[in-house]
PAFI-794885 format. One line per field, with one value per residue: residue number from 1; x, y, z of N, C-alpha, C in turn. Coordinates in nm, 3 decimals. Each point is the difference from the previous one (the first is absolute). Example, Ala and Ser with C-alpha at 12.3 -4.5 7.8 and 13.67 -1.06 7.14 Angstrom:
! residues 2
k (1, 2)
n.X (1.319, -0.035)
n.Y (-0.569, 0.105)
n.Z (0.780, -0.072)
ca.X (-0.089, 0.082)
ca.Y (0.119, 0.119)
ca.Z (0.000, 0.006)
c.X (0.090, -0.077)
c.Y (0.120, 0.109)
c.Z (0.000, 0.073)
***
This chain:
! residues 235
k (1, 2, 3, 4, 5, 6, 7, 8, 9, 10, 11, 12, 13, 14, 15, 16, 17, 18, 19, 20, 21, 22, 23, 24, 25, 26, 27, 28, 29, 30, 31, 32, 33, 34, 35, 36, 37, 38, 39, 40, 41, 42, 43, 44, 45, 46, 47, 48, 49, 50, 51, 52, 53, 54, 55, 56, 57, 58, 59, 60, 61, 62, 63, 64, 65, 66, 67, 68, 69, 70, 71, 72, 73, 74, 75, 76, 77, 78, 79, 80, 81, 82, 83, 84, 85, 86, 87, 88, 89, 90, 91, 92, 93, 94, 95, 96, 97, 98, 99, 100, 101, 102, 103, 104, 105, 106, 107, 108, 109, 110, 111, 112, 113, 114, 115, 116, 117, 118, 119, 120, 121, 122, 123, 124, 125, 126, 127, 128, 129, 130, 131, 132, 133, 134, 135, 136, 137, 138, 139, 140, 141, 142, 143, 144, 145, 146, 147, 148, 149, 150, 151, 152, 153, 154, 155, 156, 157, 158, 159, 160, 161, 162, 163, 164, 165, 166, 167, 168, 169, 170, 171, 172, 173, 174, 175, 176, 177, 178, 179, 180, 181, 182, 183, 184, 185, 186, 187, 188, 189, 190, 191, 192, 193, 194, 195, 196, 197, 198, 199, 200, 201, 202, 203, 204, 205, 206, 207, 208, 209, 210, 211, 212, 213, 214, 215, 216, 217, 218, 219, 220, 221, 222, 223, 224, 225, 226, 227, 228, 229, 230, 231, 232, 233, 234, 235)
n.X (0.527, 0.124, -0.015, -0.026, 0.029, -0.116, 0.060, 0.024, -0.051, -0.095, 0.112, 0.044, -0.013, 0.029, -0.054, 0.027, 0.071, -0.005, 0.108, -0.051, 0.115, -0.039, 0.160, -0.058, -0.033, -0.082, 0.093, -0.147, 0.009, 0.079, 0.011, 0.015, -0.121, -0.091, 0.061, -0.155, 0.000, 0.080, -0.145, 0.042, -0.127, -0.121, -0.013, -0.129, 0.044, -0.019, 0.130, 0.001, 0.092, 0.104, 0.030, -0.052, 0.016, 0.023, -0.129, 0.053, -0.141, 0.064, -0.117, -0.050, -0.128, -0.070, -0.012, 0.154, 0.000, -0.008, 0.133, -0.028, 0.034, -0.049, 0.013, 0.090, 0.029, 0.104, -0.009, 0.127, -0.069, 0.050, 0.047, 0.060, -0.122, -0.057, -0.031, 0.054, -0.104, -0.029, -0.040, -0.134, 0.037, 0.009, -0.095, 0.030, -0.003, 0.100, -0.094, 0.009, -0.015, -0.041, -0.042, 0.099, 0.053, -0.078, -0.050, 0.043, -0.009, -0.118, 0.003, 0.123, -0.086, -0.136, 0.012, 0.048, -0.106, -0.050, 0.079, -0.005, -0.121, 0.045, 0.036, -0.112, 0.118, -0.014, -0.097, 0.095, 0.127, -0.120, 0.007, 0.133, 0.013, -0.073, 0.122, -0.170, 0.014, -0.137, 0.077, 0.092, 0.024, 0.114, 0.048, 0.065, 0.143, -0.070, -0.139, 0.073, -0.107, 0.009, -0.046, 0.097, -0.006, -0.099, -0.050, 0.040, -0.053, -0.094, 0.000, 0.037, -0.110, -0.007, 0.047, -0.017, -0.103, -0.030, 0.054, -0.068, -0.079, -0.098, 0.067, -0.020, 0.085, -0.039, 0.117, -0.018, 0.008, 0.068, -0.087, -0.016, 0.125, 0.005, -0.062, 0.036, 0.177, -0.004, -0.130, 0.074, 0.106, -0.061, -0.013, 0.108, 0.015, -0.049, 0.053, 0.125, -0.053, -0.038, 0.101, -0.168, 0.042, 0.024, 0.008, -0.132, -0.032, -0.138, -0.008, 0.048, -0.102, 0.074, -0.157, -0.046, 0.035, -0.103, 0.071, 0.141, -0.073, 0.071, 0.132, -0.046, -0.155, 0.022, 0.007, -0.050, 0.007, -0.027, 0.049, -0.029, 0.122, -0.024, 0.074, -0.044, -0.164, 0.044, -0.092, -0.093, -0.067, 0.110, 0.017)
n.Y (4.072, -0.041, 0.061, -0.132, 0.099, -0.081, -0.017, -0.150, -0.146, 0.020, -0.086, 0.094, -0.014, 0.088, 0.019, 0.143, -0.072, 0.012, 0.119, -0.025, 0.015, 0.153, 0.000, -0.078, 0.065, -0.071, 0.006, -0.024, 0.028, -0.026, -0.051, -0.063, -0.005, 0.028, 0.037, 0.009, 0.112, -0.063, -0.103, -0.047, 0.064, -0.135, 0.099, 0.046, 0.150, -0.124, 0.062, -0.004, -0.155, -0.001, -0.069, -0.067, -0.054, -0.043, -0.071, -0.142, -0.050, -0.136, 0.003, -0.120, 0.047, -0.065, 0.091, -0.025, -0.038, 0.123, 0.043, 0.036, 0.093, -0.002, 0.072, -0.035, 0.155, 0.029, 0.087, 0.043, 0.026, 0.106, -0.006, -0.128, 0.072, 0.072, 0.103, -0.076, 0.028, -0.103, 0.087, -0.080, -0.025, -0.138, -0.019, -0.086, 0.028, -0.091, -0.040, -0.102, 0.007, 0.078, -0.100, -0.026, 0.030, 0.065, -0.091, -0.078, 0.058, 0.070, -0.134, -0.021, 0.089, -0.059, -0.090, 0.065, 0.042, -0.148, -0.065, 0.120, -0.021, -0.163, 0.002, -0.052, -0.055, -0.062, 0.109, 0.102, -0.067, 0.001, 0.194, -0.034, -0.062, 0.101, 0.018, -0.059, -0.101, 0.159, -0.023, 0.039, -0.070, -0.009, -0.156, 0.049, -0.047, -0.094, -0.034, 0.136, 0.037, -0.009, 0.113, 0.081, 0.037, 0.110, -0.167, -0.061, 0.125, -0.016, -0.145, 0.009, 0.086, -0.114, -0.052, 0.098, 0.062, -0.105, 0.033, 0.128, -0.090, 0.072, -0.097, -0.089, -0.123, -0.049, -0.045, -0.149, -0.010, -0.102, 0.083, 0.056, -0.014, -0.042, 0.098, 0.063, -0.060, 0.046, 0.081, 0.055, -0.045, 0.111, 0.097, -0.028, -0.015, 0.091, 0.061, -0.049, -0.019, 0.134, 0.024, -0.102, 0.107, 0.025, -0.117, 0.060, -0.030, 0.043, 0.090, 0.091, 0.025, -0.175, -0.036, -0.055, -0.143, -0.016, -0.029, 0.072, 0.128, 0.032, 0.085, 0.004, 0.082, 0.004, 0.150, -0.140, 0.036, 0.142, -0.105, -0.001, -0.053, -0.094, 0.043, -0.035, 0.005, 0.095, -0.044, 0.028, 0.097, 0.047, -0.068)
n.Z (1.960, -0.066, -0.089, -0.001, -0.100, 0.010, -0.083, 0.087, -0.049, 0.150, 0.023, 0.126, 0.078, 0.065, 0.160, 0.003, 0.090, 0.155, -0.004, -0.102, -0.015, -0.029, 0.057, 0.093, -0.007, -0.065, -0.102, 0.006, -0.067, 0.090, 0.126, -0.085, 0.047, -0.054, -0.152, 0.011, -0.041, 0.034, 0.075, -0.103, 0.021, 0.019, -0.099, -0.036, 0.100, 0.033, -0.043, -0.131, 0.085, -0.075, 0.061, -0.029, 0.114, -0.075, -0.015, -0.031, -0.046, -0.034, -0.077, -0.011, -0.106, 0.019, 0.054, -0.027, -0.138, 0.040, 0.042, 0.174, 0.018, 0.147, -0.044, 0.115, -0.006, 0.060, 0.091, 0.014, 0.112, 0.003, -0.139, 0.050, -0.001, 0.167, -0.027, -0.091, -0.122, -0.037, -0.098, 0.007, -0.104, -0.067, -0.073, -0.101, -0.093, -0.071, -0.133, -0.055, 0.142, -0.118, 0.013, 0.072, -0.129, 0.019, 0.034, -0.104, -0.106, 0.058, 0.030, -0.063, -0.082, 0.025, -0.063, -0.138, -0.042, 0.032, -0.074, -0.088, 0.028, 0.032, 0.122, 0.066, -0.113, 0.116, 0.038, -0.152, 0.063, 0.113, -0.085, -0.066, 0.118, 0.031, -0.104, -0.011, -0.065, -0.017, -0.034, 0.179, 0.108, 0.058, -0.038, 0.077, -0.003, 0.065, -0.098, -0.085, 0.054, -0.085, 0.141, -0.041, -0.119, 0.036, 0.041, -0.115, -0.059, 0.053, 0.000, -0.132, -0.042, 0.047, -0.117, -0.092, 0.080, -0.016, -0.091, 0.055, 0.064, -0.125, -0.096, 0.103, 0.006, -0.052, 0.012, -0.029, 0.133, 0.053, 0.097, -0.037, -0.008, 0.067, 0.064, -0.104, 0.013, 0.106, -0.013, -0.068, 0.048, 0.136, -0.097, -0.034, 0.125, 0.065, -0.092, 0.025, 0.108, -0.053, -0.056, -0.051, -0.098, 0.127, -0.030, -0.044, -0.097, -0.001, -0.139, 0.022, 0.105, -0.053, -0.032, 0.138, -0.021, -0.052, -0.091, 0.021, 0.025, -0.139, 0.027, -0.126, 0.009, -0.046, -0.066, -0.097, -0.116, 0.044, 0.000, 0.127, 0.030, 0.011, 0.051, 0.087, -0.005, -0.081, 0.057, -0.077, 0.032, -0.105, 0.045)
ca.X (0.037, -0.022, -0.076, 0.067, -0.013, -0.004, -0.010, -0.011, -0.094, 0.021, -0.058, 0.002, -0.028, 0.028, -0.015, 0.091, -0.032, 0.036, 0.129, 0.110, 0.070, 0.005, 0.079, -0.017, -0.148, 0.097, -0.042, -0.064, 0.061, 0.124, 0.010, -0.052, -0.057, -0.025, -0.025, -0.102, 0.002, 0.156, -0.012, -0.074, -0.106, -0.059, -0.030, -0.032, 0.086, 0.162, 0.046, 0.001, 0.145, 0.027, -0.007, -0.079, -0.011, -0.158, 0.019, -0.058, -0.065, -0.064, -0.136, -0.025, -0.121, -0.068, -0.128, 0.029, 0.116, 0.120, 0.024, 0.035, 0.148, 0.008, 0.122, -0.029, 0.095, 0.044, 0.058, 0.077, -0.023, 0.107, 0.081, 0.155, -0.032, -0.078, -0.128, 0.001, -0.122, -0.020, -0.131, -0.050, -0.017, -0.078, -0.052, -0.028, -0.085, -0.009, -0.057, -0.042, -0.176, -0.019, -0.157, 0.009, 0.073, -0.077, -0.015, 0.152, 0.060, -0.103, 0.040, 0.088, 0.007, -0.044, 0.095, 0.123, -0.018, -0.047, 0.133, 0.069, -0.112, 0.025, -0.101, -0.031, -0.040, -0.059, -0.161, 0.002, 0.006, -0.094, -0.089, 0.021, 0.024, -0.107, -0.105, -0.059, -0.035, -0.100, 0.062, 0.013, 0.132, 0.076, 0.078, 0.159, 0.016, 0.040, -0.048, -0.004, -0.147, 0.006, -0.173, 0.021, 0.160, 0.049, 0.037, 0.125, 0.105, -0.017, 0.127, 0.125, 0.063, -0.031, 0.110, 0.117, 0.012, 0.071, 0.137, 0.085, -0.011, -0.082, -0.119, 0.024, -0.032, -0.136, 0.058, -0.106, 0.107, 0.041, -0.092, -0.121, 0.047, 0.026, -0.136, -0.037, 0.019, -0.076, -0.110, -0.041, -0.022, -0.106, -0.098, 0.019, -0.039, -0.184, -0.084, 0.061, -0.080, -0.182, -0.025, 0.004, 0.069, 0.156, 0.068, 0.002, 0.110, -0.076, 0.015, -0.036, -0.146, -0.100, -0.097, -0.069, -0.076, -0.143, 0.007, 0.113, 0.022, 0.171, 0.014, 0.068, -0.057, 0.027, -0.053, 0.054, -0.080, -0.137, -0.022, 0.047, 0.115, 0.099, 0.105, 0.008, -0.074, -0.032, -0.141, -0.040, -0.114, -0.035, 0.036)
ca.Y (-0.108, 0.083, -0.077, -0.084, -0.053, -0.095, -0.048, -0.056, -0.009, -0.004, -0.076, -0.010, 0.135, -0.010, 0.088, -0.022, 0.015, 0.128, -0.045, -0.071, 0.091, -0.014, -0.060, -0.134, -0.001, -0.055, 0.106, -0.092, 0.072, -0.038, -0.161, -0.096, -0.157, -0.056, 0.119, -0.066, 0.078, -0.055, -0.114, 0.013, -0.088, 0.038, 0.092, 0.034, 0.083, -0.049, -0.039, -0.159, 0.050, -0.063, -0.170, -0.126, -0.153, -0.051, -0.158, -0.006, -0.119, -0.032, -0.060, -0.069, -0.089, -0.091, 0.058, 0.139, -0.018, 0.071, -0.039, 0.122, 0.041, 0.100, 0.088, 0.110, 0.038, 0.003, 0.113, -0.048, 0.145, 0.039, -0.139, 0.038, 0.019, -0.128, 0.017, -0.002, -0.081, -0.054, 0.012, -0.031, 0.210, 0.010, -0.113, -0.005, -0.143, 0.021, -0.116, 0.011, -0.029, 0.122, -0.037, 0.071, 0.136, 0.081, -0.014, -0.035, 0.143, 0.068, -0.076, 0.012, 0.135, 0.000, -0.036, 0.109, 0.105, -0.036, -0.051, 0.110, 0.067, -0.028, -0.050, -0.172, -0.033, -0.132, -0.003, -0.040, -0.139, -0.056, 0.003, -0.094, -0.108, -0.005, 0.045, -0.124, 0.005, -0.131, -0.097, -0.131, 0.014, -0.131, -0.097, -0.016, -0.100, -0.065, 0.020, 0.119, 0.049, 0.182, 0.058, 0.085, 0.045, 0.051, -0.071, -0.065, 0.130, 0.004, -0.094, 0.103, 0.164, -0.045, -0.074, 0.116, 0.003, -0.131, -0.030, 0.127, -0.005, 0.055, -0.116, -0.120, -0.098, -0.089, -0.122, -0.077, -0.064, -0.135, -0.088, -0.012, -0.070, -0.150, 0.024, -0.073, -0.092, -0.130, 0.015, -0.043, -0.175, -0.076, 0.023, -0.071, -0.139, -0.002, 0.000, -0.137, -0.127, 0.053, 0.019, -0.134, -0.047, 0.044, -0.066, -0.067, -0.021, 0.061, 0.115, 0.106, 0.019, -0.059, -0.023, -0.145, -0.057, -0.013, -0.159, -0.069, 0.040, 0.061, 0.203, -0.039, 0.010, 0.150, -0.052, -0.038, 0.041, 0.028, -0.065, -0.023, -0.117, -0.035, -0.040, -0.125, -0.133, 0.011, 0.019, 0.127, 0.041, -0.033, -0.164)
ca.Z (-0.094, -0.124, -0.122, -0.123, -0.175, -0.088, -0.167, -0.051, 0.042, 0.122, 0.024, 0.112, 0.111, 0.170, 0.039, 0.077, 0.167, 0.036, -0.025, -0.130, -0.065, -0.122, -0.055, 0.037, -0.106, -0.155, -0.157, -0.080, -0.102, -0.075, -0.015, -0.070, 0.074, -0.095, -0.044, -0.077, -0.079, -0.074, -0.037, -0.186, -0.015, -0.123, 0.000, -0.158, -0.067, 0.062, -0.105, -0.022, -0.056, -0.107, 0.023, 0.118, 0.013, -0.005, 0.023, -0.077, 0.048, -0.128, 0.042, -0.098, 0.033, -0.111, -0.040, -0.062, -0.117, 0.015, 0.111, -0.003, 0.068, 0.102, 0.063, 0.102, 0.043, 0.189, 0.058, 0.143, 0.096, 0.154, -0.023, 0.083, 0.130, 0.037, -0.041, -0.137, 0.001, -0.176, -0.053, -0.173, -0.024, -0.135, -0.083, -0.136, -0.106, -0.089, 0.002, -0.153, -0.065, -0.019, 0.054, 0.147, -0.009, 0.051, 0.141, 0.051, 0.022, 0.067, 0.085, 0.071, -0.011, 0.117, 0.100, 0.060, 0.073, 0.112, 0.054, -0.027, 0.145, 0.142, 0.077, -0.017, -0.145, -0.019, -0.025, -0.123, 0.023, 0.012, -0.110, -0.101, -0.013, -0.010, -0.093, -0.109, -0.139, -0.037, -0.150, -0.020, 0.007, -0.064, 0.106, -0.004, 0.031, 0.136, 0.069, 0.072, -0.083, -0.027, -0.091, -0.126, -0.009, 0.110, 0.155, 0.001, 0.036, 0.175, 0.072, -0.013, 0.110, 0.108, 0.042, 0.023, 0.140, 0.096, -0.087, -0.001, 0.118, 0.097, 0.049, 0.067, -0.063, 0.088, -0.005, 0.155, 0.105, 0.020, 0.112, -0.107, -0.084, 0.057, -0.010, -0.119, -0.065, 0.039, -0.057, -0.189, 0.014, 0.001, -0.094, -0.121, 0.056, 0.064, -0.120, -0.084, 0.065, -0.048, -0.140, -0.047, -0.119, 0.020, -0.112, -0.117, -0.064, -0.140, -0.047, 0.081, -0.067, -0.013, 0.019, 0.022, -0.109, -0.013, -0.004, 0.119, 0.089, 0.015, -0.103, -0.088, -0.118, -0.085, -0.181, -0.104, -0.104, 0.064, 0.166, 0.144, -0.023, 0.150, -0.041, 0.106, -0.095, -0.166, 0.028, -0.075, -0.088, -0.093, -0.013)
c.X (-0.016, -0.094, 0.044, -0.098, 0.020, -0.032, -0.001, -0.170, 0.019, -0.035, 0.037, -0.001, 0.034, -0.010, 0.094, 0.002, 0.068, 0.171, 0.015, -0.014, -0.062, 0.111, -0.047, -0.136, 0.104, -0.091, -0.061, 0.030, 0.081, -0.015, -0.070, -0.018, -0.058, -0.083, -0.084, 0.024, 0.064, -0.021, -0.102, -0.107, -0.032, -0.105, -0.054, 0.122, 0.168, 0.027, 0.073, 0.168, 0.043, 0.009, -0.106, 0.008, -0.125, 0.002, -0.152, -0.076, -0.093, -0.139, -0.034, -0.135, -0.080, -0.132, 0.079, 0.131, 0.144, 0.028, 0.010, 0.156, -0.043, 0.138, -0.057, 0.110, 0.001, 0.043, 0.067, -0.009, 0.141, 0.073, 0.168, -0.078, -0.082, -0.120, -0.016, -0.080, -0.011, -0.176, -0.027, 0.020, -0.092, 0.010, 0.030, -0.103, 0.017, -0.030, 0.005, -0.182, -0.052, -0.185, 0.001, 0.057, -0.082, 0.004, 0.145, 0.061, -0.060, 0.029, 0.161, 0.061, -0.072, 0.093, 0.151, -0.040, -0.026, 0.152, 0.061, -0.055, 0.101, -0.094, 0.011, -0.072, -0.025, -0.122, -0.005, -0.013, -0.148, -0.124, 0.015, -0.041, -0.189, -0.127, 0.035, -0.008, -0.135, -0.013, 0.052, 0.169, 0.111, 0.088, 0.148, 0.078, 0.069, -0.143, -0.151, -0.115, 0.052, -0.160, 0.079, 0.141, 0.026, 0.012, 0.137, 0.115, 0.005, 0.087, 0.099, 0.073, -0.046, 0.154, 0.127, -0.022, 0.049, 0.150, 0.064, -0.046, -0.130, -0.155, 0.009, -0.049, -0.090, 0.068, -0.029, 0.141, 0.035, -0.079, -0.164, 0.017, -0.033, -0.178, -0.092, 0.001, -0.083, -0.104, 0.017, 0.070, -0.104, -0.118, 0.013, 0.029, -0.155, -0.023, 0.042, -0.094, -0.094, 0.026, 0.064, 0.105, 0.154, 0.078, -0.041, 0.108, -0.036, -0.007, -0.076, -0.125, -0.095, -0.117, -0.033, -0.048, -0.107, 0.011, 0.056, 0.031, 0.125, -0.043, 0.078, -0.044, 0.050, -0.066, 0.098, -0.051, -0.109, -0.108, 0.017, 0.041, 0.054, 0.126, 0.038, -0.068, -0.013, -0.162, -0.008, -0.146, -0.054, 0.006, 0.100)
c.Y (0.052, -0.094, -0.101, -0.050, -0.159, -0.036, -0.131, -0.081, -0.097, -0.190, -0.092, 0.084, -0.038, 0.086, -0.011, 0.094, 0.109, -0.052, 0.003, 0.172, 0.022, -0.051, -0.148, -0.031, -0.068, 0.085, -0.065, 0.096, -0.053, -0.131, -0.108, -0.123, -0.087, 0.089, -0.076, 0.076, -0.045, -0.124, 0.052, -0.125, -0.008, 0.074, 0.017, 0.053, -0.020, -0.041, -0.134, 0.017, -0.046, -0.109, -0.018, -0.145, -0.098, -0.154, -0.008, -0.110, -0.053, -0.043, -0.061, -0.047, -0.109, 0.125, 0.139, -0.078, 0.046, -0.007, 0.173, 0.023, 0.095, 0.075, 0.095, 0.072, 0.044, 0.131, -0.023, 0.119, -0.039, -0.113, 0.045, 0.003, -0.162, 0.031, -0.031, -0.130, 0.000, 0.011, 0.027, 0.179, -0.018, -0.125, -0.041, -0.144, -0.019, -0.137, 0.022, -0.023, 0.149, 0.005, 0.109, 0.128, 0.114, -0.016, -0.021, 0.176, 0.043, -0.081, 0.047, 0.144, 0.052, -0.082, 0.015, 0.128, -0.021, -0.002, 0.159, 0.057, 0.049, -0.089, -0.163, -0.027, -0.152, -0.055, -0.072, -0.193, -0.044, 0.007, -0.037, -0.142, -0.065, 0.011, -0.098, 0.030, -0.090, -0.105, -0.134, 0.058, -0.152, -0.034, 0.055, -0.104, -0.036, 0.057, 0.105, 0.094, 0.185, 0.015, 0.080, 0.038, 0.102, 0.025, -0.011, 0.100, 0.048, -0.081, 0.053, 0.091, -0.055, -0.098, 0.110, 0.074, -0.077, 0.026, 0.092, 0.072, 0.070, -0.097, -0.121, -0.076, -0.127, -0.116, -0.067, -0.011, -0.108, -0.088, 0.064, -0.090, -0.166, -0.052, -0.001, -0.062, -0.175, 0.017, -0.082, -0.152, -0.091, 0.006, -0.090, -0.176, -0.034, -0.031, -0.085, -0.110, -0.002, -0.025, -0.106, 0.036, 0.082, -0.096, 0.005, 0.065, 0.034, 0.110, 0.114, 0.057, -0.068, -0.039, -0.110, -0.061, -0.084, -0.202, -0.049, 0.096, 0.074, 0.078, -0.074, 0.014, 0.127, 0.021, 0.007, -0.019, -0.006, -0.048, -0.059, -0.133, -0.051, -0.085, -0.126, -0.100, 0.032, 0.090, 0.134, 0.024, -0.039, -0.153, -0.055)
c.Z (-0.143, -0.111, -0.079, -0.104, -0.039, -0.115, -0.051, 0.092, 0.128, 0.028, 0.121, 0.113, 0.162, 0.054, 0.126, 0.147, 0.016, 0.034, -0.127, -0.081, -0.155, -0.156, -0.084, -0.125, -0.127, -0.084, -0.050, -0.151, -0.062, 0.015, -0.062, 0.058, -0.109, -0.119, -0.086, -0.146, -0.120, -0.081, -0.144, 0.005, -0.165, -0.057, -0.196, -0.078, -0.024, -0.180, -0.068, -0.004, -0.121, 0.012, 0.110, -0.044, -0.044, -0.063, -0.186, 0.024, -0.155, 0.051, -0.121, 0.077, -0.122, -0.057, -0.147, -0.043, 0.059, 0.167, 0.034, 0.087, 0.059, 0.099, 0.120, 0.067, 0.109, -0.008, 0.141, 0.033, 0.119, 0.007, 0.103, 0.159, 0.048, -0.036, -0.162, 0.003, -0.182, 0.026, -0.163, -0.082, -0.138, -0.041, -0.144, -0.010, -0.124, -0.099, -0.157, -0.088, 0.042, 0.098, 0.110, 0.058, 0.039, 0.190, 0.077, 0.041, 0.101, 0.141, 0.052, 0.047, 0.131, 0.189, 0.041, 0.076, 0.172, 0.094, 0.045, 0.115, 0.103, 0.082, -0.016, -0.102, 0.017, -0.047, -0.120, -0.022, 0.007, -0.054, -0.146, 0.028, 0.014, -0.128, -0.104, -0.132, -0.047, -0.121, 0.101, 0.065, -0.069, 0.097, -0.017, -0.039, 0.130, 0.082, 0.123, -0.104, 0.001, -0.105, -0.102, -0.008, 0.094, 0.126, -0.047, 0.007, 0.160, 0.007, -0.031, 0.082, 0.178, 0.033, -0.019, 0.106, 0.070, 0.016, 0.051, 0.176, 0.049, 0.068, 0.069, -0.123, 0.049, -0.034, 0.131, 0.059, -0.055, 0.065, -0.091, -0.177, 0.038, 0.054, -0.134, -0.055, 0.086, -0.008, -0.125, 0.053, 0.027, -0.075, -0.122, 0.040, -0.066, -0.150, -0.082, 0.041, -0.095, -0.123, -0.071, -0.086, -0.012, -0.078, -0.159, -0.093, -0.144, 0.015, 0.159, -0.057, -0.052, 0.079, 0.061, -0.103, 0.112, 0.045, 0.106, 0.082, 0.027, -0.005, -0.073, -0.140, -0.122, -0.116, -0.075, -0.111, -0.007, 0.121, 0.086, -0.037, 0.162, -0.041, 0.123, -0.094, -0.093, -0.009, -0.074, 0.010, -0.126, -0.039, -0.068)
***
C-alpha cells in the first residue's frame, strides 16, 4: 500500500475490511468535508476593515449635566457564508463633561481590547453591571435602579449583544406574563382595602393631623397646617 500525504486537518476516519480496494480509499486531501481552517475566527491580530457597522446609544442620567453617546462597532466574520457571525470589535464614549474623561478613555480602550481577544466577551456584561457607586446610584425613568453609570454602560453593551445575537434575551413568555400580571391584581386589590387614604385628595406627603385624624397636615408658614380642620400648632 502506497503512502498518502495529508495536508489538510483530519476530521474523519474508517477502517477498512478485507476486500475494499485501495482505489476505493477517498483523498482525504483533497476532499473537502468540512474545511475548519477556512472558518475566520475572532482573533487580537485580526485587522480592523475600513468600514464596520456599528450602533449608537444616547445615555442620559440625573447624576451628570451632559448626556453621553456610546458607540459600538461590529465586525462581520465569514460574511455570504453559514458560518458568518457579527461581533463587538470596539467601543467609543463620547460626553461633554470633561469629569470622566480619563476613565472613560482607559475603560473603552480596555474593553476594545477585550472584544479584539476573542473568545466569550459576555463576562464583560456582568462585571459592569456590577459595579456601585459609593455616592449612591439613581432612578431611571420607568422605574429601573442603576448602582452607577457603569452598570448603566453594562445594560448597554448587554442590549447590543442582545441585538446582534450573541446574547438570549430575558424577555418573560406570555404564560409568565399573565402570572404577574395576576399577582400585581391581586396585590393592588389587597392594598386598596388597606389603604385608609387611597382617595384623599390632599397634597402628596402630607402629615396626619393630630385633631381629625387626616393626612392632611403640611407646613405652612413655618408650621404644621391641616388643611381638612384648619387646626395649627401654632393657633
Amino acid at each position: 500500500m502506497g503512502t498518502i500525504n495529508i495536508k489538510s486537518k483530519i476530521v474523519d476516519y474508517k477502517v477498512l475490511s478485507d476486500g475494499v480496494s485501495e482505489q476505493s480509499i477517498p483523498d482525504l486531501a483533497k476532499e473537502d468535508i468540512y474545511n475548519e481552517s477556512k472558518v475566520i475566527r475572532m482573533h487580537e491580530k485580526l485587522e480592523r476593515p475600513e468600514m464596520l457597522i456599528g450602533s449608537t446609544y444616547k445615555v442620559k442620567t440625573p447624576v451628570s449635566e451632559h448626556a453621553m453617546y456610546v458607540t459600538i462597532n461590529d465586525i462581520v466574520l465569514n460574511e455570504g457564508t453559514e458560518h458568518e457571525k457579527r461581533r463587538p470589535f470596539e467601543i467609543f464614549i463620547n460626553s461633554k463633561n470633561l469629569d470622566h474623561y480619563q476613565w472613560i478613555v482607559a475603560l473603552t480602550r480596555v474593553m476594545s481590547a477585550v472584544f479584539r481577544k476573542g473568545g466569550d466577551a459576555n463576562f464583560v456584561v456582568e462585571e459592569l453591571k456590577s459595579v456601585f457607586d459609593p455616592r449612591g446610584g439613581y432612578w431611571q425613568s420607568g422605574g429601573t435602579y442603576m448602582p452607577s453609570i457603569i452598570a448603566e454602560l453594562g445594560h448597554i453593551v448587554e442590549r447590543h449583544l442582545i441585538q446582534i445575537g450573541l446574547l438570549k434575551s430575558d424577555v418573560l413568555s406570555d404564560e409568565q406574563k399573565e402570572v404577574i400580571d395576576k399577582k400585581r391584581e391581586d396585590f393592588e386589590a389587597r392594598e386598596k382595602r388597606k389603604d385608609a387614604f387611597a382617595s384623599n385628595s390632599f397634597p402628596k406627603g402630607a402629615q396626619l393631623c393630630t385633631k381629625c385624624n387626616t393626612a392632611a397636615a403640611v407646613m405652612m408658614d413655618g408650621c404644621m397646617t391641616c388643611l381638612n380642620c384648619g387646626y395649627s400648632k401654632c393657633g
